[in-house]
N, C-alpha and C positions, 0 to 999 in steps of 0.2 A: 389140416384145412388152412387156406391161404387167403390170407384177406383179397389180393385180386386175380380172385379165381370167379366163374360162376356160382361154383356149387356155394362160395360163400355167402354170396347172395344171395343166392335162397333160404340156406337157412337163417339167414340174418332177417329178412323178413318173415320167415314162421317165426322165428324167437321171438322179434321186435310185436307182432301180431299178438301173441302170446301176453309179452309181458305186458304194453299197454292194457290190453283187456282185463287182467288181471291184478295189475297193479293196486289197486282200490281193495285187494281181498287178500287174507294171511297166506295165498300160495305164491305170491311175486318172487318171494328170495327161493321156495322150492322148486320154483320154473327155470328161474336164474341159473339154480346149480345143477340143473339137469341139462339146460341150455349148452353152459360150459362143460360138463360134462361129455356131452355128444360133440361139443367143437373139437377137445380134447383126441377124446377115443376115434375119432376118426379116421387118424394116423393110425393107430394101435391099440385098442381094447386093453389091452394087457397093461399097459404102465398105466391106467385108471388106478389100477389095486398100489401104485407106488402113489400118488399123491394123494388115495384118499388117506392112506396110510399116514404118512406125512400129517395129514391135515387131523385126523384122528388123534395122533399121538401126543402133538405141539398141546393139542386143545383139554386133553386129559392131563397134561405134565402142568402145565398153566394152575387146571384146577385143583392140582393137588398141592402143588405152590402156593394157590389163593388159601392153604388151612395151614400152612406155615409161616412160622415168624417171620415177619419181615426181615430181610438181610440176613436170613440165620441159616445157621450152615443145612438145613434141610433145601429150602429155597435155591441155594446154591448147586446142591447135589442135584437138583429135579432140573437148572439150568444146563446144565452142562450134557445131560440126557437125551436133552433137546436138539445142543448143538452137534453132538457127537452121533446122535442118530440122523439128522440131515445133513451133515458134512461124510457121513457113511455111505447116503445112499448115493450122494454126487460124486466121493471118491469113488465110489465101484464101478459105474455106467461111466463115469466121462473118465477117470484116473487109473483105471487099473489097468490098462494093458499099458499103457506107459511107463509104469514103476516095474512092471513085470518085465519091460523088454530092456530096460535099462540094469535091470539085476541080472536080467541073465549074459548080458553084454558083460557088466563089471567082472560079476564073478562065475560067469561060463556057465549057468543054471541052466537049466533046462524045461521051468515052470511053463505050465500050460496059461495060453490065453485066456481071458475071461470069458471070449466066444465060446472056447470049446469046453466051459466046465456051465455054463448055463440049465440049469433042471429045466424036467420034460422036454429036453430038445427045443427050448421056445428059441429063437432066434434073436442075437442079440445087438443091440440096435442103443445108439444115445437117445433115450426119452426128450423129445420137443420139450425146450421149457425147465428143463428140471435146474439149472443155473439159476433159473429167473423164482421159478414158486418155493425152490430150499430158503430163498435169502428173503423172502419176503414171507414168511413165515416163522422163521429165525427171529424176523425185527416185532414181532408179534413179542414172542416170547420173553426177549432181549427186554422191550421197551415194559412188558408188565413187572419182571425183576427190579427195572429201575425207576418205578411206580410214578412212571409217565402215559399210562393207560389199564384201566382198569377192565379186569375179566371177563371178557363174553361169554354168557351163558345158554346163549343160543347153538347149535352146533349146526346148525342148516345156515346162520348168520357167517358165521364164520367159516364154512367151507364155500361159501359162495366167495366172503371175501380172497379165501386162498385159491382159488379155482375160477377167479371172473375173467367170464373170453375174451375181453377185448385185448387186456395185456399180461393174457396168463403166458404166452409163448415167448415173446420177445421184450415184454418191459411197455411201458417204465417199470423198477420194481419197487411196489407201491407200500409205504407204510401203513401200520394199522394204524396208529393217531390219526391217519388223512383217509386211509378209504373205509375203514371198518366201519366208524363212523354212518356212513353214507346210506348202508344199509339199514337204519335202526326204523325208515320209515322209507317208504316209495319217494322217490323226486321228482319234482314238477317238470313235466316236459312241456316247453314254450315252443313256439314259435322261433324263436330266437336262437333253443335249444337244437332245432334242425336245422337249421339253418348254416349257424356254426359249425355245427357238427359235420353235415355233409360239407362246407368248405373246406375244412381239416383235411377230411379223408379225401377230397380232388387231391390238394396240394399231395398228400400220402402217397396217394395212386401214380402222380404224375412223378413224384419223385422216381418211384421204383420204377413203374414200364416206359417213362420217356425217357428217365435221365439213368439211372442204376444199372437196368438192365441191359441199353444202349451202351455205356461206358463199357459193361462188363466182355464186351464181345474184342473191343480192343486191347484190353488189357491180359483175357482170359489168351489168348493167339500168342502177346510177348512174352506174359510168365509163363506158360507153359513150357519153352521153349527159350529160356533167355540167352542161351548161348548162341543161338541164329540171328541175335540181333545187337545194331551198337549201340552207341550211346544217346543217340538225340530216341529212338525208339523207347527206352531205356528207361529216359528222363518222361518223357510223356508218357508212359506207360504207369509209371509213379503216381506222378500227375494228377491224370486221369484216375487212380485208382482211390487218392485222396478223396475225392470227389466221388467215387462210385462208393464205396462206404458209408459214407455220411449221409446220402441219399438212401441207402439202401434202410441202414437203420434209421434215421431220422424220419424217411420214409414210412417205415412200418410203424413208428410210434405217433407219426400224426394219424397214422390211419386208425391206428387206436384208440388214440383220443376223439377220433371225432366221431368213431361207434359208439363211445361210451358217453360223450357229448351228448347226442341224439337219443339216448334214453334216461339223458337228465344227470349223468354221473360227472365229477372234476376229475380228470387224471394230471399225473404234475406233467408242468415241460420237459421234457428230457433233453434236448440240444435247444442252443441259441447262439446259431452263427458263429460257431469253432470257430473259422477260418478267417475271424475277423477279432483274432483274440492278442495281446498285446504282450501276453508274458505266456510261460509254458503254466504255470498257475491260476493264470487269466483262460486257458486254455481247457486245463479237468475242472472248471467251473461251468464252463459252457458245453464238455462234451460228455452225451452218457451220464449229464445230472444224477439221476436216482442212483448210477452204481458206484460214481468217485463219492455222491454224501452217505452214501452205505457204505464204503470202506475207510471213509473219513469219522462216522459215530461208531462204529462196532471194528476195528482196528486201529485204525490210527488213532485216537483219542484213548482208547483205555490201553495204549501201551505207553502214554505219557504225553503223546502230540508233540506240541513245542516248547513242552515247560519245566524241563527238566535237561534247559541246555542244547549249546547248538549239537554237538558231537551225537546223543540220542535222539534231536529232531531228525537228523540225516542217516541215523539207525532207521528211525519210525517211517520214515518216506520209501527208504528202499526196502524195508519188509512188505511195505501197502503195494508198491506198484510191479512188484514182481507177483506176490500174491495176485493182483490186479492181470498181469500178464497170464498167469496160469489158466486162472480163470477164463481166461478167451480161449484158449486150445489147449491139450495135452499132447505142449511139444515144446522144443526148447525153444525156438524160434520166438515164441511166443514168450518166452520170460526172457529174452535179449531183449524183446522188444518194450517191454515193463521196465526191463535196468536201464536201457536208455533213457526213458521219461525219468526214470529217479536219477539219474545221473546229471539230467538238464536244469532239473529242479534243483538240484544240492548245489552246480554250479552259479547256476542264477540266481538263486534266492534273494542272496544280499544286494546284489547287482538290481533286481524287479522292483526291490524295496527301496531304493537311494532316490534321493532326490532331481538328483538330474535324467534319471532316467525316465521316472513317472511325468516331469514337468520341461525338459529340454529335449529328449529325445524326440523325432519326429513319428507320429503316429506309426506311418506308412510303414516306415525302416522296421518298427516292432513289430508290427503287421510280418513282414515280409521273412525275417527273421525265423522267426515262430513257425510259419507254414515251411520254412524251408527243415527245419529240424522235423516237423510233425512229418512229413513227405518223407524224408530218410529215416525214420523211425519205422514208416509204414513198408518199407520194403524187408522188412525183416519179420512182421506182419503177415506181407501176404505170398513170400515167396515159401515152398512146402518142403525148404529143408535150412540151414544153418548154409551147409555148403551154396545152393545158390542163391540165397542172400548175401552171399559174400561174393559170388561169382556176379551178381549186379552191381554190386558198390566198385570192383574192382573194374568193373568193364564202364560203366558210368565217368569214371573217374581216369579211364583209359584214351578216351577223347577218339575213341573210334567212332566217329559219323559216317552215319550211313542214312537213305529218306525213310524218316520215320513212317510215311501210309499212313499218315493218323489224319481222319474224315475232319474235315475243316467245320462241318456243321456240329462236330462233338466239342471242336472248343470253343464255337459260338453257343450254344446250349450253356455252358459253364459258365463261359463270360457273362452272358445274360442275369445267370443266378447270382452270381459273385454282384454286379451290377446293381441288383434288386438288393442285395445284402448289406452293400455299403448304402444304398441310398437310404433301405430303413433305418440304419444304424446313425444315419447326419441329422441333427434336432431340426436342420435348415430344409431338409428334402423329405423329410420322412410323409409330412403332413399330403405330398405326392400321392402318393399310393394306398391311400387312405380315400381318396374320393371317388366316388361311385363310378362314373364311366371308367378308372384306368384299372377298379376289383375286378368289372364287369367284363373289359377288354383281355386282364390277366387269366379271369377262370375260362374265356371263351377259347384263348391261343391255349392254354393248357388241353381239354378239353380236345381241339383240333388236333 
């Protein structure tokens, strides 16, 4: 189920119907997880039985942890149980026919698919979500080992936390210190509460069907096809896809914050104006929040971080953002395009950090910089093999022009946002867009 679909909508107000009413009585969090549940299984009945599973396990491995010593090697054992069974069920659904087809490549095997060994013939399909609720159940686990939150005894509390619709599919992915919490009692829904809320999710909406969806149709024509086309097509096709991304997700998580808004809940931010970022540092800061500070506390930091030397910081970067890579697809493409960010980083570093850079360099240049590496980073991203990511850089970089066909109102839409982006980001313009008639004027062109 799709945040801007119909059917969402309806069930978003039976739910929302639901939980007000009930809110005041002990069934709010059993409504909750039946809610998500049903948002869930809608796609697929069947992968219900993988998260509750999931959600079951973490929460009995927890309590059997809460009767062993602290730091002691029981604790440890019960930790790794945890990691190893949701990093299992992610490697199976999203990772195994990748390592399968790559072995049989190497060494001439003959291993069958994962498709074709799936029991009772069920059909096999990547589970909605399952990148998003392993890792955010994981930091469950993770954070009670490092007795930064203590043991939920509720199990309806807790599967609601690991199973709440608004950002069970695509994020933010949200910590138990920040959202478990939130459950322990109903939240007060204001005025202010819906209000907010449904502004979030216009912006969401407008992201995805005016500007995501719209970019995706120019983009989707030159990569499918990139060898039909030159280089200015090429380059804006890049471009434009930078931007259809960032919409896309950004997109979907304002829409989620602001369902979760409107029945009283905090979700964290998850982007703030990538495309306005000064370093490539300055950059996994602002994008994809919840997943760069999740690979930053539960990899990057307990393989050392930055304190044990530059030589092993520039280890610890490039294991995070290739892992980081992987994570988006099972394909290579996708961990080039991880070892490029670590590779920008390990060059940069010193360079982000100098004085003359933070303090002489002109904004703009850093600006300009940054997006142009983030843009050639994303074409290895989103082209669907090594070969023609490589057949773009090379034909890019060939100086074949040819007229791009690129709709002039798609990179007035862009500019637009870019616009709106720099102007809230100036301490001198921001206070702009902040006053009533130009919110009012904003949600009404959106809206149109």
């Amino acid at each position: 189920m799709l945040f801007h679909t119909w059917t969402f909508l309806i069930f978003f107000l039976v739910a929302f119907a639901g939980y007000f009413s009930l809110r005041r009585t002990p069934l709010w969090t059993p409504w909750l997880l039946l809610a998500s549940y049903v948002f869930y299984g809608w796609w697929n009945p069947f992968y219900l039985i993988l998260i509750v599973y999931s959600t079951a396990l973490d929460f009995v491995v927890v309590e059997i942890m809460d009767r062993c010593a602290v730091r002691g090697p029981g604790r440890r054992a019960w930790l790794v149980v945890s990691i190893v069974n949701n990093l299992s069920l992610l490697g199976f659904f999203k990772y195994a026919d990748f390592f399968i087809e790559n072995l049989n490549t190497l060494f001439g095997l003959q291993i069958e698919e994962a498709a074709r060994v799936m029991p009772f013939g069920l059909e096999y399909l990547l589970p909605v979500g399952i990148s998003f609720y392993t890792f955010q159940s994981m930091s469950y686990t993770i954070d009670f080992y490092r007795g930064k939150i203590a043991r939920e005894r509720n199990f309806i509390r807790f599967a609601t936390f690991a199973a709440f619709f608004p950002q069970l599919v695509a994020g933010p992915i949200e910590r138990a210190t920040h959202l478990l919490p939130q459950f322990l009692r109903p939240p007060a829904i204001t005025t202010r509460h819906l209000t907010d809320g449904a502004t979030l999710f216009l912006i969401g909406l407008f992201k995805k069907i005016a500007l995501s969806n719209y970019l995706a149709l120019y983009v989707e024509r030159i990569y499918d096809s990139p060898a039909d086309y030159g280089s200015a097509a090429l380059l804006l096709a890049t471009f434009c896809f930078a931007w259809q991304i960032y919409f896309d997700f950004s997109g979907y998580t304002d829409m989620a914050r602001g369902v979760a808004r409107m029945m009283g809940f905090d979700l964290m931010l998850n982007f703030y104006h990538p495309y306005l970022a000064t370093g490539l540092s300055d950059f996994w800061s602002r994008w994809h929040i919840s997943l760069s500070t999740w690979f930053r506390d539960y990899v990057y930091l307990p393989l050392g971080g930055n304190r044990r030397g530059a030589l092993l910081t520039y280890r610890n970067l490039l294991i995070v953002f290739l892992v980081s890579g992987f994570w988006h697809g099972a394909a290579w493409h996708f961990i080039v395009w991880g070892a490029l960010h670590a590779v920008g980083i390990v060059l940069t570093r010193a360079l982000e950090r100098s004085g003359w850079y933070r303090e002489r360099c002109p904004v703009s240049l850093k600006r300009a910089w940054v997006f142009a590496f983030v843009c050639f980073a994303w074409i290895f991203f989103r082209a669907r093999t090594l070969d023609e990511a490589w057949l773009i850089v090379t034909r890019i970089f060939a100086g074949i022009w040819q007229d791009p066909a690129c709709p002039l109102l798609m990179l007035a839409l862009v500019a637009a946002v870019w616009a709106y982006q720099l102007t809230s980001a100036s301490k001198r313009l921001q206070g702009i867009l902040t006053a009533g008639p130009v919110r009012i004027a904003t949600a009404a062109s959106m809206v149109i």
